[in-house]
N, C-alpha and C positions, 0 to 999 in steps of 0.2 A: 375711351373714358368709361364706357360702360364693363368695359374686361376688366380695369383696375378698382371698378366700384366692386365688381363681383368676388374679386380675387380678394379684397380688403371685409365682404360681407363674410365670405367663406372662414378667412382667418377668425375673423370676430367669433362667427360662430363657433370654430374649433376651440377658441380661449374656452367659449363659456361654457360648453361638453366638457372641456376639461375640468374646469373648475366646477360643475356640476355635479361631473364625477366622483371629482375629490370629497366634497363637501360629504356624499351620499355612501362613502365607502373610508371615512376619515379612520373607523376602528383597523380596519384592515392595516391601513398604512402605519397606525400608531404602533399594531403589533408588531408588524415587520420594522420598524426604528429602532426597537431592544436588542435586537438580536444584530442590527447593520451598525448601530452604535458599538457594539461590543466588538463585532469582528474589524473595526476602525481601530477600536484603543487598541487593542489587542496583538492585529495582525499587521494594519498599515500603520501605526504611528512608530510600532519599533523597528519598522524597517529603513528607520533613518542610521540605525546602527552600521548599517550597512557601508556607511562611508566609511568606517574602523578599517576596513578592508586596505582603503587606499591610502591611510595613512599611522604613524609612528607613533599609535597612541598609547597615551600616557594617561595612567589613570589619573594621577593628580592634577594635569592640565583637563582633564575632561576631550570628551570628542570635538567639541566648538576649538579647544585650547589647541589640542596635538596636529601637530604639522602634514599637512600633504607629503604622498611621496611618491605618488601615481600609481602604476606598475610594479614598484618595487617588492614588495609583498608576494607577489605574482611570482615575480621570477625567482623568489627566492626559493617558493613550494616545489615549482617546476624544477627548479636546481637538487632536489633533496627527494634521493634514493626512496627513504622510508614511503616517501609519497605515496610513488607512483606502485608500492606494496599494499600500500593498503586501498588504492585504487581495484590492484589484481585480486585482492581478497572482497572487495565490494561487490562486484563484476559476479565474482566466483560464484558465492552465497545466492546472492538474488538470483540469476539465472538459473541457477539448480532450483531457489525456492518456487520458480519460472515452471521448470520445466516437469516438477511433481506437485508443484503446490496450487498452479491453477486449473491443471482439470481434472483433480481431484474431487471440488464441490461438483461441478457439473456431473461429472462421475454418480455422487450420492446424490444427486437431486436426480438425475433418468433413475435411479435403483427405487430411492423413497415413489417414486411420482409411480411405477408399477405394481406398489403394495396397496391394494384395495381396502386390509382390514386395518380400518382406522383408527382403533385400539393401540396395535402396533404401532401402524406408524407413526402416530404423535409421540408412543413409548422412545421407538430409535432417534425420533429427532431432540425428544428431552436431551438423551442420552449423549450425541452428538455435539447440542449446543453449547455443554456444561465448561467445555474446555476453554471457550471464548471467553468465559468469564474469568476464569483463575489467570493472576498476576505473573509473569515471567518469573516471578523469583522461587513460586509455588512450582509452575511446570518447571525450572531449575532443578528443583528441590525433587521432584518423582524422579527425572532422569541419574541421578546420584544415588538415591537411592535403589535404582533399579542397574546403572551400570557400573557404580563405584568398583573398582580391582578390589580393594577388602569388606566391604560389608554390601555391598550390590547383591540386590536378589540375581540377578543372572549368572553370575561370578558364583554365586553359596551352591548354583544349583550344577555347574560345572565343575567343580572343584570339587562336589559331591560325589559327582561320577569318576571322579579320579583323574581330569584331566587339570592342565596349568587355566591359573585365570588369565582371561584373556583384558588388556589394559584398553577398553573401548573409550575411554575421555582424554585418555593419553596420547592414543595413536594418530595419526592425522584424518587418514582416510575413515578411520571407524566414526570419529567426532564429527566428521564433516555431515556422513551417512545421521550419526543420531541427531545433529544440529537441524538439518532437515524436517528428518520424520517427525521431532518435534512439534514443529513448525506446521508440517499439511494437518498432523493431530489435534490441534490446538484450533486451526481455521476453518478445519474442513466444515464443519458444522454449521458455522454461522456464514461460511461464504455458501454454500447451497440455498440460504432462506433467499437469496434474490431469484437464483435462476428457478425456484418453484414456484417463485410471484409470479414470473413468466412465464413458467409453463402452463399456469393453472389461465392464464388467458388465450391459452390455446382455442380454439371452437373442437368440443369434443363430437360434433358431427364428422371430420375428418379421419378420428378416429374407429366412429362407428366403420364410415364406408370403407374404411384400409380393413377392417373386422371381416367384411363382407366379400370384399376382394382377396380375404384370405391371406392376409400378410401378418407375419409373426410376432411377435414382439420385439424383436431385434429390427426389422425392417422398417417397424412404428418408432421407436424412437430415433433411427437414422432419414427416417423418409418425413415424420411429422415432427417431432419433438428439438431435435438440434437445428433444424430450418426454423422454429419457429421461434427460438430464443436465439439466433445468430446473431441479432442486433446487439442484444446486452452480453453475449459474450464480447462482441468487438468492443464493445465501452468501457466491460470492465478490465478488457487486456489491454488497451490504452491508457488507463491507470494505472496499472500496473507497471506499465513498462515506464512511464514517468517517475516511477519510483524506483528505478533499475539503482539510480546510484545512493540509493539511501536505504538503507541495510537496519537502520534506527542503531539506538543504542544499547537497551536494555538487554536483548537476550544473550547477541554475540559477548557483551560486557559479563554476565551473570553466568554464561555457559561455558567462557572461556577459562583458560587458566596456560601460564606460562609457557607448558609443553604446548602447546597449538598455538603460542600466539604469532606465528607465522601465517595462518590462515584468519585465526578468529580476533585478528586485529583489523576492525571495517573502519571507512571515513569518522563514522560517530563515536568510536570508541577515541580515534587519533586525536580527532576536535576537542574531546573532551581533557584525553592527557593535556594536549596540548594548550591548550585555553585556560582549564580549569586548574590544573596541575604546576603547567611552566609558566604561566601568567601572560600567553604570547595571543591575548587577546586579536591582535592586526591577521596572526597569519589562524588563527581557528575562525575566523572570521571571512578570510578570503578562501577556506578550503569549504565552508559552508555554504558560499555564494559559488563554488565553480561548481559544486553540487545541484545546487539549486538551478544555474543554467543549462547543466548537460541535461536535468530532466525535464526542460522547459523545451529544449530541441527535439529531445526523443518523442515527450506528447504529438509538437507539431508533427513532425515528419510521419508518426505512426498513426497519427487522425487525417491528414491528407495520401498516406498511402491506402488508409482503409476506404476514403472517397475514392479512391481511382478506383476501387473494387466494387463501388457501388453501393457502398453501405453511409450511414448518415452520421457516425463519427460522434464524436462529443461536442463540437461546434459547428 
């Protein structure tokens, strides 16, 4: 009797801590309700859409109206060549953007983090940042101007020396190369201001005594500097790679053009023909959710692979 008085005091108490709590920190809560309200309208109530997937919908019947149809949708995507193309072009892009595009920032944040005169460095990082801002259609717009076969400054400056211009938005392999470079050009900048958030909580005693122990600067940033932001590199390539199969829409869309559209046709470009163009609402709807799972599998498995390695993951 007396354990069950105790267990029933203990509760009480916890209600009225809690409720204490609340009363004493109400602004906090009110702030964070705008923003959890917004990400509800927003993000969770359209994901009732989600049912168009499984069924033969019809705009005039509405979603409640159009009929189930399970799987059908499914197999149909699965059934159809184009797919599994713009799958291989999905794949393609990101992995490459993979493989030059995320340790590029870490790249410029070990180079920025060595530049002692502060002048400059803040100079390079303006300089860096600028790209992050401009809209895909603007960095479109320099690429065309700079590789265009007739009025491209690289072409004027080739064809100046006497040689043929060379078709770099045309060819496959040259587009894929500038689709890219694009791309690290544009991010590098603003993906570096995290890994310098991290560096700079580095304890720069460590680096005195590697100073003193005589170790170089190359030795400092491999021995102090990439240990000490290995956490947020594993976080941010976790993210990354949950986005393997999502390529977006805009740049591949605005950088492509006919000749390439064997490569620079990704998932978001297809959904959108598809969906927006042929009216086939049910199946840009089921190719948006098979998206949405393969990178919902890739997070898991690549944040319990990075626990098994001893690091603390995003969950």
């Amino acid at each position: 009797m007396e354990l069950s008085f105790g267990k029933k005091k203990t509760t009480s108490l916890r209600k009225t801590n809690w409720k204490d709590y609340f009363k004493s920190h109400w602004q906090l809560y009110l702030l964070v309700s705008l923003p959890l309200l917004q990400v509800i309208i927003f993000s969770y109530v359209p994901m009732y859409g989600i049912t168009i997937a499984f069924k033969d919908y019809n705009i005039f019947k509405g979603v409640l109206g159009s009929e189930w149809v399970g799987l059908d949708v499914f197999r149909y995507i699965f059934s159809y060549n184009r797919f599994f193309k713009v799958v291989r072009n999905t794949l393609t892009l990101n992995i490459l953007d993979i493989i030059f595009g995320f340790p590029a920032p870490i790249l410029l944040a070990l180079l920025l983090n060595e530049i002692k005169n502060s002048k400059l460095k803040k100079s390079i990082q303006s300089i860096v940042y600028l790209p992050h801002f401009l809209s895909v259609v603007i960095v479109a717009g320099f690429v065309y101007q700079l590789f265009s076969t007739r009025r491209g400054l690289v072409n004027s400056i080739i064809t100046g020396l006497g040689m043929e211009a060379i078709p770099f938005l045309t060819e496959i392999n040259s587009w894929i190369t500038i689709y890219v470079g694009s791309g690290v050009w544009q991010g590098i900048g603003w993906g570096s201001i995290i890994y310098l958030a991290a560096i700079s909580g580095i304890s720069p005693q460590l680096y005195e005594a590697a100073i003193v122990d005589g170790a170089s600067k190359l030795r400092r940033m491999w021995h102090i500097t990439l240990p000490g932001i290995r956490s947020t590199i594993i976080v941010l390539f976790i993210l990354k790679i949950g986005g393997i199969m999502s390529a977006g829409f805009e740049r591949p869309y605005v950088m492509g053009n006919a000749l390439v559209s064997d490569v620079s046709e990704v998932i978001g470009v297809f959904v959108y023909h598809v969906g927006m163009e042929s009216g086939q609402y049910s199946v840009a709807t089921a190719v948006g959710l098979f998206q949405s799972v393969i990178g919902l599998i890739l997070v898991v498995l690549v944040n319990r692979l990075a626990k098994l390695f001893g690091e603390d993951g995003i969950w």
